[in-house]
C-alpha positions in Angstrom: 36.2 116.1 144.2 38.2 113.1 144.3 37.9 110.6 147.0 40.3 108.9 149.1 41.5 105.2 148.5 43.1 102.8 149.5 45.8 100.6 148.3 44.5 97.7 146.2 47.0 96.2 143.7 44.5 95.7 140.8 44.6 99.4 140.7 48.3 99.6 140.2 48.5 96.9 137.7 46.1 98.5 135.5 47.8 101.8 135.9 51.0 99.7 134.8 49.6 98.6 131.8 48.7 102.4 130.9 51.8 103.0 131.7 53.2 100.4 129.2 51.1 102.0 126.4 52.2 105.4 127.4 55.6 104.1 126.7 54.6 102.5 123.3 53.1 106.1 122.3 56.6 107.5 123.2 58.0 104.9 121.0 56.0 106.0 118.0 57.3 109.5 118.8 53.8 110.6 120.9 53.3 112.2 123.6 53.3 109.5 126.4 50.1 109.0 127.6 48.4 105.7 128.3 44.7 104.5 128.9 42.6 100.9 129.9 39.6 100.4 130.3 38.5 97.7 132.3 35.0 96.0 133.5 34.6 93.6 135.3 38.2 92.9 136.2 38.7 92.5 132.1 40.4 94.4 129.8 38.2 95.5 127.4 40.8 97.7 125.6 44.1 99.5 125.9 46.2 102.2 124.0 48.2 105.0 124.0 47.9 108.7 122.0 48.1 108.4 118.5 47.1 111.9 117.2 50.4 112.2 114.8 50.1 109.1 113.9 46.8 108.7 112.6 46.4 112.6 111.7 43.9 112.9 114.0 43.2 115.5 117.1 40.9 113.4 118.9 43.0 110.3 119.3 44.2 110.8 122.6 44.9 107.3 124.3 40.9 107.8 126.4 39.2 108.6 122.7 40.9 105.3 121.4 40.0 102.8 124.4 36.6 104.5 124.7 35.5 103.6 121.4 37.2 100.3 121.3 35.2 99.5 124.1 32.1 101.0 123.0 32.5 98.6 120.0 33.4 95.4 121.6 30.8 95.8 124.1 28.5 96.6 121.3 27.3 100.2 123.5 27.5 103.3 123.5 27.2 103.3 127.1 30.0 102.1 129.2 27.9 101.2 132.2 30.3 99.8 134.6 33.8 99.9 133.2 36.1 102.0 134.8 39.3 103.9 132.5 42.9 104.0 134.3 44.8 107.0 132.3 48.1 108.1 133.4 47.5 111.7 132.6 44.2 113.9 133.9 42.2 114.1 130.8 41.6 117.3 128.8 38.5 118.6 128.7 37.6 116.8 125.1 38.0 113.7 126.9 36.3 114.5 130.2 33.4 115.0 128.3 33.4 111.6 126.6 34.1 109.9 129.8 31.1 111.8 130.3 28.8 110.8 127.7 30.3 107.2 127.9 29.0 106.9 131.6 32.1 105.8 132.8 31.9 104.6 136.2 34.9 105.3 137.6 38.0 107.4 136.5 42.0 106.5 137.7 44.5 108.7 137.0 48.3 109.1 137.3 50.0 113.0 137.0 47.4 116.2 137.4 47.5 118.3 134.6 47.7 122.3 135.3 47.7 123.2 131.9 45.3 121.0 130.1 43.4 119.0 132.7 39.5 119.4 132.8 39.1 116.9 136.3 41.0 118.9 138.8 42.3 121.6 137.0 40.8 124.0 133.9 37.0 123.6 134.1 36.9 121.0 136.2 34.1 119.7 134.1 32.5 117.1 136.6 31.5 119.8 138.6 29.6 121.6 136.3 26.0 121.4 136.8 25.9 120.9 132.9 27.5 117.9 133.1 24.8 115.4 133.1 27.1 112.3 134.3 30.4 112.4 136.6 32.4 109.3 137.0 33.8 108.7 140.4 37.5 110.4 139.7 40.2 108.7 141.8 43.3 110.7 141.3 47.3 110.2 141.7 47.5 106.6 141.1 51.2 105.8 139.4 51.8 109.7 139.4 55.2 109.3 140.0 55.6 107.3 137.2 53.6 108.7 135.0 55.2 112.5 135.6 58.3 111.2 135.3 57.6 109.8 131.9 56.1 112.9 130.6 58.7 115.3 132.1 61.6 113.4 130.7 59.4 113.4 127.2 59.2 117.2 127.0 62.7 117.4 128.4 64.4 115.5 126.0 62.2 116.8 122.9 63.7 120.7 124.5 67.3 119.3 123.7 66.3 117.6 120.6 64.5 121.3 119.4 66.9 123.4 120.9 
């Protein structure tokens, strides 16, 4: 399902600055994971999970930038942006990419548990699914595991 690419270093420098939110939602004690969503080259908006912040499920850090952008660009539709996220996105957020019309979906670490692109239901490929992005996966995974494992790590010793 997801297609092959090749180095470009826009690609990376958007994944960095998900990366940086990711690291600002770890900061406010969240679970790091970082989204942007860009058109055009632009930045159209950036942030990281903010669900126990905000008391709110649904503010994973793709929820937040989707309707940022949906609001500065005055659309529901988010014809021709494309969303860099440094984790594969649940299934809640799959299906907003979804409904957004995202064109084109980066992201950092797979997620075995609670992915919906690669793993779960791998909702693009449902024939339900009235609109898949093109998912380009991997991108920062290093990185962006290595956050994430050192998160869950250090919350085991802090709980333990």
């Amino acid at each position: 399902m997801t297609k092959p690419l090749k180095p470009r270093p826009e690609l990376s420098g958007f994944m960095d600055l998900a990366l940086e939110e990711a690291r600002a939602a770890q900061a406010r004690g969240e679970v790091p994971i970082g989204a942007v969503l860009v058109k055009d080259g632009e930045v159209i908006a950036a942030d990281g999970n903010r669900t126990l912040e905000l008391d709110d499920p649904t503010a994973h850090a793709e929820m937040l930038v989707i309707r940022a952008g949906g609001a500065k660009l005055g659309s529901q539709r988010l014809t021709g942006c494309d969303l860099y996220v440094t984790l594969e996105p649940c299934p809640m957020c799959a299906a907003a990419i979804s409904f957004a019309r995202i064109r084109r979906l980066y992201f950092g670490a797979g997620d075995e548990k609670g992915g919906a692109v690669e793993h779960g239901v791998r909702f693009y490929a449902n024939p339900t699914c009235h609109h898949a992005p093109d998912v380009y996966s991997g991108i920062g995974e290093r990185k962006a595991a290595s956050l994430l494992k050192k998160f869950f790590r250090e919350r085991r010793q802090v709980e333990g």
